[in-house]
Backbone as a chain_set.jsonl record, in Angstrom:
{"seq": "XXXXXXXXXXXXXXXXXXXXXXXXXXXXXXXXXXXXXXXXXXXXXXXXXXXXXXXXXXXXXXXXXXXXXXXXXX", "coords": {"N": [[0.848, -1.169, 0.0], [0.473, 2.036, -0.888], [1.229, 5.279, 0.48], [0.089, 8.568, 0.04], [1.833, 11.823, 1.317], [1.421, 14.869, 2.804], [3.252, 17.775, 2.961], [3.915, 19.109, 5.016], [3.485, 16.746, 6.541], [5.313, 14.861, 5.539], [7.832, 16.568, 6.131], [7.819, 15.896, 9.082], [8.093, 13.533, 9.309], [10.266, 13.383, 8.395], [11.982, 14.255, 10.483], [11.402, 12.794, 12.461], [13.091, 10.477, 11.949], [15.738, 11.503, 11.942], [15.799, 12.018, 14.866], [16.246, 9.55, 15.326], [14.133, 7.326, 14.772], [13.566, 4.188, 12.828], [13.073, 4.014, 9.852], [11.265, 5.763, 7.833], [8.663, 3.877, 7.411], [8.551, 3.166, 9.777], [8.145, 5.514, 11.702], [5.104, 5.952, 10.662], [4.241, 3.695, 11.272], [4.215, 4.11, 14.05], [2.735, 5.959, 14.59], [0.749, 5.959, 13.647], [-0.083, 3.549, 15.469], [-0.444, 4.802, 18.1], [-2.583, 6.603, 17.222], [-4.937, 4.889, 16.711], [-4.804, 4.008, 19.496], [-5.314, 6.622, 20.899], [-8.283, 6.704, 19.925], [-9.944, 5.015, 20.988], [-9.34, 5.536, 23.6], [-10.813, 6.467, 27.259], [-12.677, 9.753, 27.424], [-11.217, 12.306, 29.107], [-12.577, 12.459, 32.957], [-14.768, 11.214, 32.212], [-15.386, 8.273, 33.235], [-16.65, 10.083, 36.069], [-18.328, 11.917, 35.644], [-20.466, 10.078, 34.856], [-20.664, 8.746, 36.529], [-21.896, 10.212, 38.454], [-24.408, 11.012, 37.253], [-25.39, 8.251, 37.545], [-25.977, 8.09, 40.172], [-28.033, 10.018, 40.254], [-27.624, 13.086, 40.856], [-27.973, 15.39, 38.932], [-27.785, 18.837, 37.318], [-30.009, 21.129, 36.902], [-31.785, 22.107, 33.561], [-30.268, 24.244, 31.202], [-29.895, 26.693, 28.699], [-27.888, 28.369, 30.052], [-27.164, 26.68, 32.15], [-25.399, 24.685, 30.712], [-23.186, 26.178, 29.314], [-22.123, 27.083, 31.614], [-21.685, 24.584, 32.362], [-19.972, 23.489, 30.195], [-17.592, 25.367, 30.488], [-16.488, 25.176, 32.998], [-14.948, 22.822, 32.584], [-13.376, 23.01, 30.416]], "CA": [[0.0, 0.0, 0.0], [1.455, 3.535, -0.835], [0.138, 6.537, 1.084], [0.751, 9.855, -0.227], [1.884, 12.545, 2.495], [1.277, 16.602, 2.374], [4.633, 18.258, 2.818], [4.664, 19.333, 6.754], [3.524, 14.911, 7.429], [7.032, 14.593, 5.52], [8.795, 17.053, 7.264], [7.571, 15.925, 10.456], [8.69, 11.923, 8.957], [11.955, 13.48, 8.557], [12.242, 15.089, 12.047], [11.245, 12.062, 13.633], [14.341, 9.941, 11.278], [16.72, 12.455, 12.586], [15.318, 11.873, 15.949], [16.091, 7.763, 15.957], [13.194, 6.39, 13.858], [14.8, 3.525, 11.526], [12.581, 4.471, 8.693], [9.685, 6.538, 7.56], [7.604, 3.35, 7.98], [8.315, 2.531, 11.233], [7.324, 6.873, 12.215], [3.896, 5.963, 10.374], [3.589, 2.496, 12.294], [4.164, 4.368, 15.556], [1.51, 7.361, 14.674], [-1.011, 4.513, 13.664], [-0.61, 3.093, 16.447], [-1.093, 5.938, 18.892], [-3.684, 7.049, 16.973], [-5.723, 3.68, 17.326], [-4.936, 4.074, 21.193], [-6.485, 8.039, 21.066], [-9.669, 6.602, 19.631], [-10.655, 3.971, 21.995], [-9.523, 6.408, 25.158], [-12.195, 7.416, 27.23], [-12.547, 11.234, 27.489], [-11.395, 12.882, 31.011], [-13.225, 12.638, 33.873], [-15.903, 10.499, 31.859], [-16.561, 7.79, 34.117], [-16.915, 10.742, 36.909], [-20.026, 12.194, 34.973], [-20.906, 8.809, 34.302], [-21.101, 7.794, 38.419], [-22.987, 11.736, 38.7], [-25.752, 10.25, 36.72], [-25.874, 6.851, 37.823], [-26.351, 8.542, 41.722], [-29.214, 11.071, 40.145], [-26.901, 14.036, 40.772], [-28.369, 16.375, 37.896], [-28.1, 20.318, 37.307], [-31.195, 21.595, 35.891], [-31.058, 22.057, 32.336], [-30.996, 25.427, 30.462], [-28.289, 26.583, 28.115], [-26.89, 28.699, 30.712], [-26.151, 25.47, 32.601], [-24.572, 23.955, 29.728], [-22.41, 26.726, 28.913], [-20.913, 26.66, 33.061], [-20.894, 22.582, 32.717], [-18.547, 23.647, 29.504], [-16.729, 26.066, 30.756], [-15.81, 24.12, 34.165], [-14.463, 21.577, 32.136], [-12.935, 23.31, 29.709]], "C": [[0.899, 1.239, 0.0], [0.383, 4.29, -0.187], [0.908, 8.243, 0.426], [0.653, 10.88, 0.963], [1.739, 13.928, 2.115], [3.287, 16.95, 3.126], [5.273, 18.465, 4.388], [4.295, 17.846, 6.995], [5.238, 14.957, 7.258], [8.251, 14.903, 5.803], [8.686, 16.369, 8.907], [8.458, 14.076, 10.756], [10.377, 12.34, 8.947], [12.882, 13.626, 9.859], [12.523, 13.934, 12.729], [12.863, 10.763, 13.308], [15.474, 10.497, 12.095], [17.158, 12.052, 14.155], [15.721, 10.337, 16.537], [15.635, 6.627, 15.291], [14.213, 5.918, 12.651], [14.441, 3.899, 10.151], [11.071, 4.987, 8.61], [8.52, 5.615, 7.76], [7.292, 3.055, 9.546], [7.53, 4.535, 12.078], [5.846, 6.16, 11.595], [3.575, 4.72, 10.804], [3.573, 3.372, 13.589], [2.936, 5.248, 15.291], [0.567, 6.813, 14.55], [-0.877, 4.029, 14.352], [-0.913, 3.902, 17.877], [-2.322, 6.499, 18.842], [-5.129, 5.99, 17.548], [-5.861, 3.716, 18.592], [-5.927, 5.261, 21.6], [-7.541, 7.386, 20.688], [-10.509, 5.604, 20.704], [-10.156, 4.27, 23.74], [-10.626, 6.847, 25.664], [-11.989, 8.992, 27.752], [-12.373, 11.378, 28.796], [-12.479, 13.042, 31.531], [-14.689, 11.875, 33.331], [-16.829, 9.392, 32.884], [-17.087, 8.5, 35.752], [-18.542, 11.104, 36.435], [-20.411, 10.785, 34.688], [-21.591, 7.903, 36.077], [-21.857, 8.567, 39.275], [-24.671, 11.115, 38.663], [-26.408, 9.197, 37.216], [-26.717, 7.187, 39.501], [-27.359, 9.504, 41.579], [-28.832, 12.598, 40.265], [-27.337, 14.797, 39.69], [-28.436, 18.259, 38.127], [-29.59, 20.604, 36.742], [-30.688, 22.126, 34.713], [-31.71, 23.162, 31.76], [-29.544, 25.516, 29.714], [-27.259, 27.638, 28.913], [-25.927, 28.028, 31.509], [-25.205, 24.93, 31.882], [-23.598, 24.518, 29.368], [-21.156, 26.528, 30.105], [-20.229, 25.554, 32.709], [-19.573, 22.917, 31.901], [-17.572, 24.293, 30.153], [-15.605, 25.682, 31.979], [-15.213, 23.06, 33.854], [-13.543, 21.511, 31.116], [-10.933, 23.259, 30.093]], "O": [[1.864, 1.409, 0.745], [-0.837, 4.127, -0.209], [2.046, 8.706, 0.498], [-0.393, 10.915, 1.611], [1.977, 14.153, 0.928], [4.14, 16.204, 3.607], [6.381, 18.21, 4.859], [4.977, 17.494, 7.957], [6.118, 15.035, 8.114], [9.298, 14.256, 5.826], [9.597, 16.479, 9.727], [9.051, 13.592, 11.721], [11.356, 11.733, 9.381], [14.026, 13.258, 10.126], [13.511, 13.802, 13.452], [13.533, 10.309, 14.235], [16.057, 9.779, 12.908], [18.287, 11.842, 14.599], [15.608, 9.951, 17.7], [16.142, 5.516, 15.135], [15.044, 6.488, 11.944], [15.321, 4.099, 9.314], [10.056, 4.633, 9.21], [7.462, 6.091, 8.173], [6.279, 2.826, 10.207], [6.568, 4.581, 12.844], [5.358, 5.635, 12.595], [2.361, 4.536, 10.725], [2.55, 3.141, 14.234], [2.031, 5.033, 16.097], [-0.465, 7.016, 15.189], [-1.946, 3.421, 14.401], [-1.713, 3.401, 18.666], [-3.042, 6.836, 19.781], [-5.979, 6.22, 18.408], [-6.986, 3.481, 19.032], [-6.937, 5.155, 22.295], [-8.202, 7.54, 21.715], [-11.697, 5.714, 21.008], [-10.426, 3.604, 24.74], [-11.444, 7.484, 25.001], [-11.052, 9.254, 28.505], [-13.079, 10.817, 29.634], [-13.4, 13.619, 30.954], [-15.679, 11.978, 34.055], [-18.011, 9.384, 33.229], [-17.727, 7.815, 36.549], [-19.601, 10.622, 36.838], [-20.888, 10.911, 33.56], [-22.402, 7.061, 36.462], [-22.374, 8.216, 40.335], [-25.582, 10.894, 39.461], [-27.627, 9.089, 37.35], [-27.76, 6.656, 39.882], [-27.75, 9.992, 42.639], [-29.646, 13.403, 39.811], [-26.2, 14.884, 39.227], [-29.089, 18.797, 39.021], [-30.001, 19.771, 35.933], [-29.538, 22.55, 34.599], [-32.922, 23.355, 31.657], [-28.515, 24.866, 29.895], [-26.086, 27.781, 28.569], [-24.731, 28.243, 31.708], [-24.124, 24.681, 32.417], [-22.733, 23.742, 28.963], [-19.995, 26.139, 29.975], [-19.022, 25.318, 32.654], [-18.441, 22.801, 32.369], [-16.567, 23.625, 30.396], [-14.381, 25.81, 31.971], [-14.889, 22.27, 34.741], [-12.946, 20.485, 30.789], [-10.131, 23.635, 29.238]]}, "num_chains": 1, "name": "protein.A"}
């Protein structure tokens, strides 16, 4: 399989060469596999809101609440 790269990926493939990496595949095995790890992370503090809920813990809901919840979390 070929992948074509935009110009700062291949700078960044070069950086990481420089850096140690044995070859440009092994930088794009490591970033695919990090990446795969980011996707199946669960988001901070998730199962906290998640043990809120389960205990009935609720704000009342308006979008001024929603903006705090963001902002406190932000």
């Amino acid at each position: 399989m070929k992948i074509e790269l935009t110009e700062p990926i291949e700078q960044f493939v070069r950086r990481q060469i420089v850096k140690g990496y044995a070859s440009p595949s092994e930088v794009a095995r490591q970033a695919f596999l990090r990446w795969m790890d980011e996707e199946n992370e669960v988001p901070p503090r998730a199962q906290e809101k998640l043990d809120q809920a389960a205990a009935g813990r609720f704000r009342k809901g308006s979008r001024a609440t929603v903006r705090k919840i963001i902002a406190a979390n932000a």
